[in-house]
N, C-alpha and C positions, 0 to 999 in steps of 0.2 A: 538472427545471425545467418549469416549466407557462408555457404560451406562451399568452394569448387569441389570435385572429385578427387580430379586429379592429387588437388594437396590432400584431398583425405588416403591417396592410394600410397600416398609418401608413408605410412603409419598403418597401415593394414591393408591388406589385397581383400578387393572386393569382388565378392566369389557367387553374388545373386546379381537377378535384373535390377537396377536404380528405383525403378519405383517399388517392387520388394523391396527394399533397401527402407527405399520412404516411407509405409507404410508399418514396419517392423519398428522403427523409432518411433514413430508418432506412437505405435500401441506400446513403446517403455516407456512415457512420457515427456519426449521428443519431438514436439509437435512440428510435421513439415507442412507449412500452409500451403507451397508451389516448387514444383521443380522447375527447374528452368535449360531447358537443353541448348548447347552453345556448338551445336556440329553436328555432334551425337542422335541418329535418327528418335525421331519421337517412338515413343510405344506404339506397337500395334494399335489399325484402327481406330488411332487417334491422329488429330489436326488442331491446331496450335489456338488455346484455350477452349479446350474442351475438356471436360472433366470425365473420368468413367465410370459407367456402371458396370462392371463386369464385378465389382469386389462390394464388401459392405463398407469399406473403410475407400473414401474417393480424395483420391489426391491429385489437385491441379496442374497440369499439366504446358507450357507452355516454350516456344522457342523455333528455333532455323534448324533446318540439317543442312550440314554440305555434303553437296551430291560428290562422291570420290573421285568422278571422273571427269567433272567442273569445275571444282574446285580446289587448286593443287598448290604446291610450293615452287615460285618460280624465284629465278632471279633475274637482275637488270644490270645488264652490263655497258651501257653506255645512255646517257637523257641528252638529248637534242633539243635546239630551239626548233618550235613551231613557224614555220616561213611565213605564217596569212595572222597569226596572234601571239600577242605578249606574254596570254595570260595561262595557256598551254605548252605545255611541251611534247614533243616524241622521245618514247622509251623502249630501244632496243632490250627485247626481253625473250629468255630460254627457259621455256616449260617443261623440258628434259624429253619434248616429242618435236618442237621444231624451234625455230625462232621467230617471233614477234615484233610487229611494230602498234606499240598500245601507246594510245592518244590518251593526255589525262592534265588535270590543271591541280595537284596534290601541289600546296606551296612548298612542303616538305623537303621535294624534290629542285625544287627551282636553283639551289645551292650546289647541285653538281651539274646544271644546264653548262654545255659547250665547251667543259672541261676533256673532252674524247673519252677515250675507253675507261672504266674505273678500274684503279687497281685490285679493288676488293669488290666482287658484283654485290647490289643490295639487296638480299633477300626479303623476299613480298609475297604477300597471300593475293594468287592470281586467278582468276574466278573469268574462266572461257565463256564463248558462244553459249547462250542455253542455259546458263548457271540463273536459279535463283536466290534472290538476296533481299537486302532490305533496302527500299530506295533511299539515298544518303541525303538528298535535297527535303525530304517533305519532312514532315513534324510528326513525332509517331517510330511506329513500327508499320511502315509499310510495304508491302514484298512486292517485286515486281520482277522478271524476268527479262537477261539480256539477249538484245534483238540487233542485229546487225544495221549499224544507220550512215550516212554520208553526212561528216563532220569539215566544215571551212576545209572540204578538198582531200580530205581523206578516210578511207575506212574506218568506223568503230563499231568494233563487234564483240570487244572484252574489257575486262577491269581488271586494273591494281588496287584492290578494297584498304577501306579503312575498319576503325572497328565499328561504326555504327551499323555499315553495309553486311557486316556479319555478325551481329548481334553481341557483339562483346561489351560493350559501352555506346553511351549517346557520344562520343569524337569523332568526327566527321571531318576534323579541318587537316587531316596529312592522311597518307598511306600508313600501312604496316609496315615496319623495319626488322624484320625475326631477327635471331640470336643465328648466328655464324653457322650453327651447327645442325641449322634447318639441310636436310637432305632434298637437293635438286629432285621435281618431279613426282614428289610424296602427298597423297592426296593429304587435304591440309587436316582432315578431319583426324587421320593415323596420327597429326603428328603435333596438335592439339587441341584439338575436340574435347571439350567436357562436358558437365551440367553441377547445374547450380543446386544445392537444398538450401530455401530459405528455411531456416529453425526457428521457432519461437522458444526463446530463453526465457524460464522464469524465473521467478526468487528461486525457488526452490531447485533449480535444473541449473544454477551459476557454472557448476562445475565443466558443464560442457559448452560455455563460453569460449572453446577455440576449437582449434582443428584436430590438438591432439586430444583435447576432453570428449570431442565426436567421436575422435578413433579409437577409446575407448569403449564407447558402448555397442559401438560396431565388433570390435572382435570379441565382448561377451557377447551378444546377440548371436554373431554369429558362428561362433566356435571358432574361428579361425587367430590366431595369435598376433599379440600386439609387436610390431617392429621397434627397434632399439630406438629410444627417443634422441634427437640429435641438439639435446638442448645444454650437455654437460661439455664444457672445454676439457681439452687433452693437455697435459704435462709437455713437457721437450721430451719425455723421452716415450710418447704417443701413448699414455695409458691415460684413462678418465678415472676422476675419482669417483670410489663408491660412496653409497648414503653413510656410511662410516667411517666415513674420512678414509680408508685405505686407497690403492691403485689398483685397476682391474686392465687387462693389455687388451687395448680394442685392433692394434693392428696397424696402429698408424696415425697419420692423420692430420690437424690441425695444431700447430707448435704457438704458444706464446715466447714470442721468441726474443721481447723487448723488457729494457732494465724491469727491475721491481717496482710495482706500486706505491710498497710501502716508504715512509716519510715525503711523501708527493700530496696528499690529500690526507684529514680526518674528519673524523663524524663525530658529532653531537647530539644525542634524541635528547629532548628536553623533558618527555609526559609519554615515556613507556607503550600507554593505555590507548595514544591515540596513535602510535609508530611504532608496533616490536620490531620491528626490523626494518634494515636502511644497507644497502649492499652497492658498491661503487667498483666500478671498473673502467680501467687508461686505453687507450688505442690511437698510437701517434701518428702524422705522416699521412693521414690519409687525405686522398684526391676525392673531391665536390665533383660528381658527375650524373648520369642517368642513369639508373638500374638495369639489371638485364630486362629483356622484353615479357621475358618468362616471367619472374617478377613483376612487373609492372601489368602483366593479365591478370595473373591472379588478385593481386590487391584490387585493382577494378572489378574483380567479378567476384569478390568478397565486398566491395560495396565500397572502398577505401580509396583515395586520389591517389597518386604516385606524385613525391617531389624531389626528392633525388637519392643516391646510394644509402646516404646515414641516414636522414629521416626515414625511408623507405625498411632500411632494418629495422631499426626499432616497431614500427607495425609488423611489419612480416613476422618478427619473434614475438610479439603480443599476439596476434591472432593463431600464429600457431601453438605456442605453449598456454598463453593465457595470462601473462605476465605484463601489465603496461610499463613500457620503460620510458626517459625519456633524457635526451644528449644533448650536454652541456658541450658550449665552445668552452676549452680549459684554459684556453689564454684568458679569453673574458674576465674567467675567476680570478687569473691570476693576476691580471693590469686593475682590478676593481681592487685589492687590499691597499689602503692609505699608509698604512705603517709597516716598518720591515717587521717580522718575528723575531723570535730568540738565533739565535745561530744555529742552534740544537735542528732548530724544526727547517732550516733554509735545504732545498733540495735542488735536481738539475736535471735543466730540460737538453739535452745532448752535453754540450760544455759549459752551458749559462745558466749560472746560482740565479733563481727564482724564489719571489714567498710562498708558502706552503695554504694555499686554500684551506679554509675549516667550512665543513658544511654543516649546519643548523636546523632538525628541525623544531619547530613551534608554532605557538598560538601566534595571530596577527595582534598588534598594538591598537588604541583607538584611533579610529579614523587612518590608517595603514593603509597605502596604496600600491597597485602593482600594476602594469601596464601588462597584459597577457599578450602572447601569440598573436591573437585575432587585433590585435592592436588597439584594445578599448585598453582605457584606465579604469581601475575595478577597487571601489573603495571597501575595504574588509572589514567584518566584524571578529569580536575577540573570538570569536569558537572557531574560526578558519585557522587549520594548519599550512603553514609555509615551510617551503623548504629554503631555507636563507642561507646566505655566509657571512662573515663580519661584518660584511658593506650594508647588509641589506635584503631585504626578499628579491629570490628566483625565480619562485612558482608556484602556484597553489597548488598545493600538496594534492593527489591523485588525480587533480581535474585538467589542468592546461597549465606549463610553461609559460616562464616568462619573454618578454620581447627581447631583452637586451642580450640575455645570456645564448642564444638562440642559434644555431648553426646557418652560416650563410656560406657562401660561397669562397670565401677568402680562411674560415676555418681549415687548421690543419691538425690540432689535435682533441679528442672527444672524449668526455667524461660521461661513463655511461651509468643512469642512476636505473637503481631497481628495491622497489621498498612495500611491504605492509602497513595498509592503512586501517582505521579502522571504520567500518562500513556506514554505522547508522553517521559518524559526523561528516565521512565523503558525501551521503547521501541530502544530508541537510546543506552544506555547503554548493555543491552541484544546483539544488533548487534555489539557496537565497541568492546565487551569483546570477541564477539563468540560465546556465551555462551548461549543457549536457555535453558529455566528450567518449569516447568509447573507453576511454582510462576511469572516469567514472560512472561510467556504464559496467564495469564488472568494477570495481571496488567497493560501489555502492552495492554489490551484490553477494561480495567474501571474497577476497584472493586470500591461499595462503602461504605464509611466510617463506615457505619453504621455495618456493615458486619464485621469489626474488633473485637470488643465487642463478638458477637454471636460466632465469628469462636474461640477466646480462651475460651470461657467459655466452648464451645463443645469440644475442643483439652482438657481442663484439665477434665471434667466427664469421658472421653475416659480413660485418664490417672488414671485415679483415680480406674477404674474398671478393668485395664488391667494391672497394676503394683501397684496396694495396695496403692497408693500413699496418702496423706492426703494433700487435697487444699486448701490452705489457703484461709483468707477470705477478701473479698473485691477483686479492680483489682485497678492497677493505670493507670488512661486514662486520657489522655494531647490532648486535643482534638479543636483547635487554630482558625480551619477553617472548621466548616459546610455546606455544600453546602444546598441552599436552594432548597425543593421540589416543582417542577415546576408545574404548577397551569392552565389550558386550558380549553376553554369552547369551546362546540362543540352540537347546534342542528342538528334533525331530515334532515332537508332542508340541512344541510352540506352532510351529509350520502346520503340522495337522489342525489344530483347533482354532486359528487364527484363519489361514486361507484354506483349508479344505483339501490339502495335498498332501499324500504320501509323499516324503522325500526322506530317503536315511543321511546321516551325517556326512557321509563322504560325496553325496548331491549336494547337502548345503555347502560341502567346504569347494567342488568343482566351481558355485556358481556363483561365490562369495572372492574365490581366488580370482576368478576370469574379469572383476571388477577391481583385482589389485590388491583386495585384501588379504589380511596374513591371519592365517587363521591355523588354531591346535583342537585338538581332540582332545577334549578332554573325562575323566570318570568321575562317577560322586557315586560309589554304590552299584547300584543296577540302573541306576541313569547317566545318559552320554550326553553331552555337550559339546557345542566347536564356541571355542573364544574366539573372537575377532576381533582383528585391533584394523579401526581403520587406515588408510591409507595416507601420504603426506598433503593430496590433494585437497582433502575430501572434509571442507567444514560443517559441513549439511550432517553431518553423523552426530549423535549425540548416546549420551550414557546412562544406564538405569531401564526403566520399562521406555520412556522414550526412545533410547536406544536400540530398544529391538521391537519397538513399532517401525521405526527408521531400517533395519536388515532387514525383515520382512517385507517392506516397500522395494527394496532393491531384489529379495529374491523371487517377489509378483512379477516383477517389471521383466526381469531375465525369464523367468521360467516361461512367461508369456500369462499376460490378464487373457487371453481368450482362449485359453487351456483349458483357466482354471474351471473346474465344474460347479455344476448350480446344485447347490444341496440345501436341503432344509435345516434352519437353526435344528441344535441338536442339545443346548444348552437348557438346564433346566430353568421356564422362565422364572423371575424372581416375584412375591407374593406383591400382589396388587394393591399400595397401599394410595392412601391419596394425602393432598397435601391442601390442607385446610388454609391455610396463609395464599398461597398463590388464588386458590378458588375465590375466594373471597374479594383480592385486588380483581379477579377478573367481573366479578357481579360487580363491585364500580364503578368498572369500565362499561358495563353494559348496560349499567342504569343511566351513566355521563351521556353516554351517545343515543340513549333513548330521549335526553332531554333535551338534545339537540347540539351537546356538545363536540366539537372536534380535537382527539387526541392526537399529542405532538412529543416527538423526541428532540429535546437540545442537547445541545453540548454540553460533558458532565465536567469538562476544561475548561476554566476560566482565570479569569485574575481579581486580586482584590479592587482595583478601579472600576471594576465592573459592576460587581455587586456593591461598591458604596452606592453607585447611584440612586439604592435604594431609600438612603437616608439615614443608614445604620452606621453608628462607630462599631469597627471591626480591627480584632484583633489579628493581626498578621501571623504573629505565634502559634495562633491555633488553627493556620490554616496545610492542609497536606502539599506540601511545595513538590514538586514534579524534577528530578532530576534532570531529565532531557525531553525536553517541552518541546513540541511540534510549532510554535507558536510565540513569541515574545509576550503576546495578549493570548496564552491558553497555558498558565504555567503553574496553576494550584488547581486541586479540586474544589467543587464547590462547595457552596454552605448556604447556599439559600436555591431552592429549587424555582421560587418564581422568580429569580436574577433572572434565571436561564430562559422562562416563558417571556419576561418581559423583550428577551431580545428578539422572539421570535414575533410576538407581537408589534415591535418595533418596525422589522423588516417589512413586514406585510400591511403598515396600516397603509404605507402611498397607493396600493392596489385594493384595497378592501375595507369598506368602512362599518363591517360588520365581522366580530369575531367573536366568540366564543369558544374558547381553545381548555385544554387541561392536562396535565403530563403528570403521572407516576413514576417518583425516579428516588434514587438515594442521594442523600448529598454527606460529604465524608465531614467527620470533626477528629482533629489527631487524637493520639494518644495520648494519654499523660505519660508513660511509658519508655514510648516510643518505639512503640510496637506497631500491629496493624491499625489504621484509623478505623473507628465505627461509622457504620453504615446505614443511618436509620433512613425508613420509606419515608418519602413526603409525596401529600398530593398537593397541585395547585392550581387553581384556575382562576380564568382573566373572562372579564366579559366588557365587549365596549360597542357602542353604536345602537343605530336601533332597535327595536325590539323583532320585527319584520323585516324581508327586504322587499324592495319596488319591487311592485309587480301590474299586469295589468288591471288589475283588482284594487282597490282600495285597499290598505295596510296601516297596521299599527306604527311607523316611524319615529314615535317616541321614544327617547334616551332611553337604554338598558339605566336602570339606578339601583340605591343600597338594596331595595328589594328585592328584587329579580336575586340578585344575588345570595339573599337568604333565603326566598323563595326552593331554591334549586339544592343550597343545602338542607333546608328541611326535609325537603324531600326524597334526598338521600339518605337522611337518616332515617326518614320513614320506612323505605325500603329495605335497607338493612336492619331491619327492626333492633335497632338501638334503645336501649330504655325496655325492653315490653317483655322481656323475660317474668313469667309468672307460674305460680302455681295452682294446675287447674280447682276449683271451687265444685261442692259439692252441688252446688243449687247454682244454676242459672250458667250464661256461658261472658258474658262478664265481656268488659273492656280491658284493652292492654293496660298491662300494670303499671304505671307511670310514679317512679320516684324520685325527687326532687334532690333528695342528697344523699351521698353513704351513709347507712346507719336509723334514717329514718323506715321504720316500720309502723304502718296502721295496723289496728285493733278494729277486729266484727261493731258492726253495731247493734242494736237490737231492735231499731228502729227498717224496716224495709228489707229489704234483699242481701245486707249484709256489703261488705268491703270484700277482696281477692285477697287472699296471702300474699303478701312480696318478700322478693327476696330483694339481699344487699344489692342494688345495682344503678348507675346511675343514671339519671333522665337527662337529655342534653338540654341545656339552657344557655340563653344566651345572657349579655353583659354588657355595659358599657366601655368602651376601652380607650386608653390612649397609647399609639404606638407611632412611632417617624415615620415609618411607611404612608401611613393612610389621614386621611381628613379629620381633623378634627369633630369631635359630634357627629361621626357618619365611618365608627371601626367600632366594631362589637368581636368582643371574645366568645369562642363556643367551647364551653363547660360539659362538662359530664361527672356529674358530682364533684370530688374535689378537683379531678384531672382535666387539665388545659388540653383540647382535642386543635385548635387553631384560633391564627386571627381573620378575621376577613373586615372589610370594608370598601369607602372609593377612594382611589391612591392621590395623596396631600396632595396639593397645586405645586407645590416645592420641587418636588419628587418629577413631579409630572417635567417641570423644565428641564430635568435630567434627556429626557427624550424625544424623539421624535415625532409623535404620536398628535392626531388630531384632536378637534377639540372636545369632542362628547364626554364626558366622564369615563371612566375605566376602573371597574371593580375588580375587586380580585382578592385571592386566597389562599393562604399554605399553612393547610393539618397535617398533623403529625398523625403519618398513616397508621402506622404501628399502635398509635391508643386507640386509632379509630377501628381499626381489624377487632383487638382485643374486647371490644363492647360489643360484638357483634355475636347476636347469642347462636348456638349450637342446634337449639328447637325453640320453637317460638308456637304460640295457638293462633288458630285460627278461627271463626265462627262461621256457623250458618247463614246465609240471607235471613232475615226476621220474616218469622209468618204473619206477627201480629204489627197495628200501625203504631206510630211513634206518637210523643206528644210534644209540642213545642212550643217553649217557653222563654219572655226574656228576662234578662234580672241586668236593671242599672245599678251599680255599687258606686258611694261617694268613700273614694281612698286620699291618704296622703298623697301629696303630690311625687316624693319619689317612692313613693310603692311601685314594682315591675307589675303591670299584667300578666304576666308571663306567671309572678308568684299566684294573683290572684287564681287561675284557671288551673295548676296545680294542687290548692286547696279543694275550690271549687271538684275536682273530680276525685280526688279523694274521701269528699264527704259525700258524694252522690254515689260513691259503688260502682257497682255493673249494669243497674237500672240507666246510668245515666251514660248514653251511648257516647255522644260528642255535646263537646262545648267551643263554643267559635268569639272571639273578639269582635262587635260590628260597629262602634261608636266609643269615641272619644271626646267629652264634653268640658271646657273650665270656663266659669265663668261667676259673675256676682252672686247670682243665685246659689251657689254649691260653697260659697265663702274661698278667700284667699286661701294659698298651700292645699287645697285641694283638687281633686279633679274626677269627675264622672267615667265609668267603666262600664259599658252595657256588651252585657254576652247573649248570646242563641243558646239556647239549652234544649238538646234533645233527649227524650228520655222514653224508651224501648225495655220490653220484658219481651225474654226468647219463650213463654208458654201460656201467656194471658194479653189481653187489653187494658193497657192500666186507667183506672179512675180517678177521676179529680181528686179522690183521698188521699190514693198511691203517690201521686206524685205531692201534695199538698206534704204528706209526712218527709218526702225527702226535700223539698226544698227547704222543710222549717230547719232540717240539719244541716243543710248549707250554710244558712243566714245564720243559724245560733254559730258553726265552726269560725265562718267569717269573722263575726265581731269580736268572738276569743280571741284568733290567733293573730289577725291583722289590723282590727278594728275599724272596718267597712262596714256602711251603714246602708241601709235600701233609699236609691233615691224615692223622694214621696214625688 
């Protein structure tokens, strides 16, 4: 936001140097990014963009001076044609030192050529011999200084400036025309010279969204007291109302001097929630003309066009109060009603019965149309608020007017509207139209309510002084929903142990008041407290312990952040506990990324059309529906964690034909309740493309397949030694304890080395599965005794047309984090390198044909103990030989003792316990 001075001096006197000024708001957080001086000499030691070091805190500095004795207030009392050009004129001109004949081709001017003397001289900003300025012809800000030249036959050695040549705005095509009351001869800088603070506003800082929200923080910063706000209209008999509805005598003033409002116009809010308030005010009679110049600088050097008196008010009272208003032609309203009213409601515009306009606001209709301002047609959705009347939509509610109702130049009487929206649906409306406007530029930000009332009475005194207008009297305000003034108590002892400052109560309540607020003293005992109730402005304030995090922020900001002192926590720290749950997600984050995988965060917002793509019938019911959805397509939470991977996978296969991704996220399922939804962890990963990428080396660029993919969970679970929870063994140092289901416990043997104790715990294993997601004969379930840990597989050909995706196969997988943490044991053993050597052995078994391998090598090392270090699968045989419904299993068998060498006996006694366990429990026979 661009702040001139000058209108900040209307609301507090400024009593330090301007870049004091700038720097003292930027450190309450106020950020000025450049000053911009418009007359007013630059700071010492500086030239126009240069920044300075003289401070820690450097603020940009940029702009013209006019030199006072250069640059003056002249007037022109008679323009001549040019004898030798058309396109020039001579203008007899008095600088209050001599008179002048100043050559110049201002079109501006061409309308009083050869008329003689003027009755009225034009006052101009007249820039002598030697003045420099900005040259008006180049592109830019270029300075160049006036030099005395021989023009088609006559002298030119001065200028009648425009505003580009003085930095006011890029217009360059007329002269300056000042305001009547410019004094002959007055260096121009005395008489108005100012500079610019560009602000950066943010969410948080809405509040100072205008000139007088600046002038506030200026006269708490700087002690100096805020000036009477001039945003409240006066009675006839010159008193303004107080915030209490009473009269308070200001002295005089502006009179609403025209019939009553009332039965001339009413209001309708339709949804409270999205309009608490809607405030309307008459102003007849008035004249369509130019603004003063005075007005028409500032709105340019607040960054805003000038288009005539009434338009021109309604900004002026927006930027200075902070209120966007905006003015209806009231005939418009009143020729667009098709049917007469009741008689009740028929009112009169001087002596002629007229129907009574109702204004409306609401939600847009489907497919609603309204022709804006900027004169596009703009087709609405239902969540846009309109401001309508019987006929029809106005304007879209906080963002831009409409075309039809619109003040032109034949307008003579003005319906001036002033209302509370509310912010997150301005803000979403503002983006799905495209359409940003300074009306939604703070709505979208908080206005409040209170601020409607003030901001029309200010737009029609505006009106009233600037087009002759006569304002009727009274206002009609439909005001449905009040928001309550939030109320926070905050002692001394809070300010000490929060920021680090001694401040007693009557510091907090100076520093508390100087921002507006109403604050009491209050006792509880031997403890003091100030209540403060914020202020009518002020939505940014909230109640409970947020609320005096929020006072505290405002009494940092005033006291000064670079006050405050550096002190060491003083808090006693809190006992160091740890958090086994997060540790744990983060070691499979770092065994993912050890195994080459890359982790990705998606959106936890989706819709159900998204995740059917999966190939899941999905209940809509049980999904967490999002009240106000950033998104059309982002309106439930999710419920499948690899939807989410799939879309990212999706995005990135046209660029990358290799990926390996995986994301830890929660995805929500509701309540049965309807209460909060549960939150459980899922992890998921996708792998697709090659194995390797090109390189200049020969490479594996074989398809990633179902393997790789259990490949990488095995070895996750290895890692997190899932299953291997044991209890250490008297004799020998044994292998991890591996058990195939809950509940199963082996028994010593007496044969060899003995078996490990185990406990209850389950070994993971895998399954054959069918699920819609994945391929058929190519999706395996991972077990962990009875509990489902996930599915994984390569995603169905079905599925796959859902997407974008090329053609390699793509596997993928979502475990339910939370069984998989919870198997994750506490302490696990570990063993020595062996001193002694291993012996290796193979053993073919002839099993049923659906016997699991997976069962067999859980026996298998069950009856081999802790002699038997690893067992590996290396052959799978079927054929005539082994008979029909069978099939050959041949395993590696390593078998290691942690304090001897073992002998063909050693091992001969354990294998004969394998082969006898085998034929018992599974009925595998040795191939011959």
């Amino acid at each position: 936001m661009k702040v001139p001075i000058s209108w900040l001096k209307d609301f507090v006197e400024i009593t330090i140097p301007i870049e004091d000024l700038a720097r003292k708001l930027t450190l309450a957080g106020l950020e000025v990014d450049e000053v911009r001086y418009v007359g007013y000499p630059l700071p010492a030691g500086r030239i126009e963009g240069q920044t300075s070091a003289e401070s820690r805190l450097e603020i940009n500095a940029t702009g013209i001076e006019w030199a006072a004795d250069k640059i003056v207030v002249a007037w022109v009392s008679e323009v001549l044609p040019h004898p030798n050009a058309d396109r020039l004129v001579l203008c007899k001109l008095e600088d209050g030192e001599q008179e002048h004949v100043v050559l110049t081709g201002a079109p501006n001017l061409f309308p009083y050529k050869g008329i003689g003397p003027l009755e009225k001289p034009l006052k101009v900003a007249y820039a002598r011999e030697g003045a420099q300025i900005y040259d008006g012809h180049q592109p830019g800000q270029v300075l160049t200084t006036l030099k005395r030249a021989r023009i088609r036959g006559f002298d030119s050695y001065s200028m009648i400036c425009s505003e580009k040549e003085l930095g006011i705005s890029e217009d360059h095509e007329g002269v300056i025309f000042l305001d009547e009351d410019a004094p002959l001869g007055t260096p121009l800088v005395d008489y108005m010279g100012d500079a610019v603070l560009d602000i950066s506003i943010l969410p948080n800082t809405a509040r100072a969204a205008s000139i007088l929200g600046v002038a506030r923080e200026v006269a708490a910063l700087t002690g100096v007291p805020l000036k009477d706000e001039s945003g409240r209209m006066k009675d006839e008999s010159g008193k303004i109302k107080d915030e209490g509805g009473g009269m308070k005598d200001e002295g005089g003033g502006a009179k609403a001097e025209g019939q009553t409002i009332e039965g001339r116009i009413s209001i309708e809010i339709t949804n409270p929630e999205l309009n608490p308030r809607f405030v309307l005010g008459l102003i007849e009679n008035v004249e369509i003309c130019p603004s003063p110049y005075w007005v028409q600088r500032r709105l340019k050097l607040a960054g805003m066009r000038p288009i005539n008196n009434i338009v021109d008010a309604t900004n002026y009272a927006m930027l200075e109060i902070g209120e966007p208003l905006h003015a209806f032609d009231y005939d418009v309203l009143v020729g667009r009603i098709a049917n007469p009213p009741h008689e009740a409601l028929v009112g009169r515009i001087g002596n002629r019965p007229h129907k009574v306009p109702k204004i409306i606001t609401r939600t847009a209709g489907p497919g609603e149309k309204l022709t804006t301002l900027d004169k596009v047609e703009r087709t609405l959705d239902e969540k846009t608020v309109l401001v309508c009347d019987t006929a029809g939509p106005l304007s879209i509610a906080g963002v831009m007017g409409g075309a039809e109702s619109e003040v032109s130049e034949k307008t003579r009487d003005i319906l001036l509207e002033g209302a509370a929206w509310n912010f997150t649906n301005i803000r979403r409306t503002a983006r799905a139209q495209n359409l940003p406007s300074e009306a939604s530029f703070r709505f979208s930000r908080g206005v409040h309510p209170a601020l409607a009332e003030r901001g029309v009475r200010r737009g029609l005194e505006l009106m009233r002084q600037w087009a002759d207008g006569v304002v009727a009297h009274g206002l009609v305000d439909n005001y449905p929903l009040p928001p309550a003034a939030p109320t926070v108590e905050i002692a001394p002892e809070d300010v000490k142990r929060w920021l680090g400052i001694d401040l007693s109560a009557e510091e907090i309540i100076k520093i508390l008041a100087s921002l507006e607020f109403h604050c009491e003293l209050t006792h509880y005992a031997s403890r003091i407290t100030v209540r403060a109730t914020a202020p009518d402005h002020r939505l940014d304030i909230s109640e409970g312990i947020i609320g005096k995090a929020d006072l505290l922020e405002e009494i940092a900001r005033i006291y000064g952040y670079d006050r405050i002192p550096e002190t060491r926590l003083s808090d006693e720290l809190p006992p160091q506990r740890s958090n086994p749950g997060l540790e744990r997600e983060e070691r499979i984050r770092d065994l993912l990324v050890k195994m080459g995988l890359q982790e990705v965060v998606s959106y936890r917002m989706t819709s159900i059309e998204r995740e059917a793509r999966l190939g899941m019938n999905l209940n809509p019911a049980a999904y967490v529906q999002l009240a106000k959805p950033i998104a059309s397509d982002r309106c439930v939470m999710r419920q499948s964690l690899l939807s989410s991977v799939m879309e990212v996978v999706e995005r990135n296969a046209r660029i990358r034909t290799r990926m390996a991704l995986f994301e830890i996220g929660p995805v929500f399922l509701a309540s049965q309740d309807d209460g909060l939804p549960d939150e459980p962890q899922r992890l998921a990963i996708v792998l697709t493309g090659p194995h390797g990428v090109a390189g200049w080396q020969p490479a594996d660029t074989a398809a990633m397949d179902f393997y790789d993919l259990k490949g990488i969970l095995a070895v996750l679970l290895e890692e997190l030694h899932v299953g291997q929870v044991s209890k250490p063994d008297e004799i020998g140092y044994g292998n991890p304890t591996y058990v195939p289901h809950v509940g199963q416990v082996s028994k010593p043997d007496e044969v060899g080395y003995g078996n490990p104790t185990y406990e209850l715990h389950g070994h993971p294993t895998y399954a054959l599965h069918q699920h819609p997601t994945f391929h058929p004969g190519k999706c395996a379930r991972l077990m962990a005794g009875e509990r489902e840990i996930g599915v994984f597989g390569e995603l169905h050909p079905q599925v796959r047309q859902n997407y974008d995706l090329p053609t390699s196969p793509l596997l993928a997988a979502e475990l339910d984090l939370d069984a998989l943490l919870s198997l994750i044991p506490e302490r696990y053993e570990s063993w020595p390198v062996p001193a002694y050597p291993p012996v290796l052995e193979d053993l073919a078994l002839v099993v049923d044909e659906s016997l699991p391998a997976e069962r067999l090598a859980e026996v298998i090392r069950q009856a081999g103990g802790k002699i038997l270090a690893d067992v590996r699968l290396f052959d799978l045989y079927r054929g005539e030989k082994i008979g029909a419904g069978k099939k050959s299993l041949a395993y590696s068998l390593t078998y290691q003792a942690p304090d001897k060498t073992l002998t063909d006996k050693d091992v001969a006694g354990i294998r004969t316990r394998i082969l006898r366990r085998l034929e018992q429990e599974l009925g595998a026979t040795l191939r011959s």
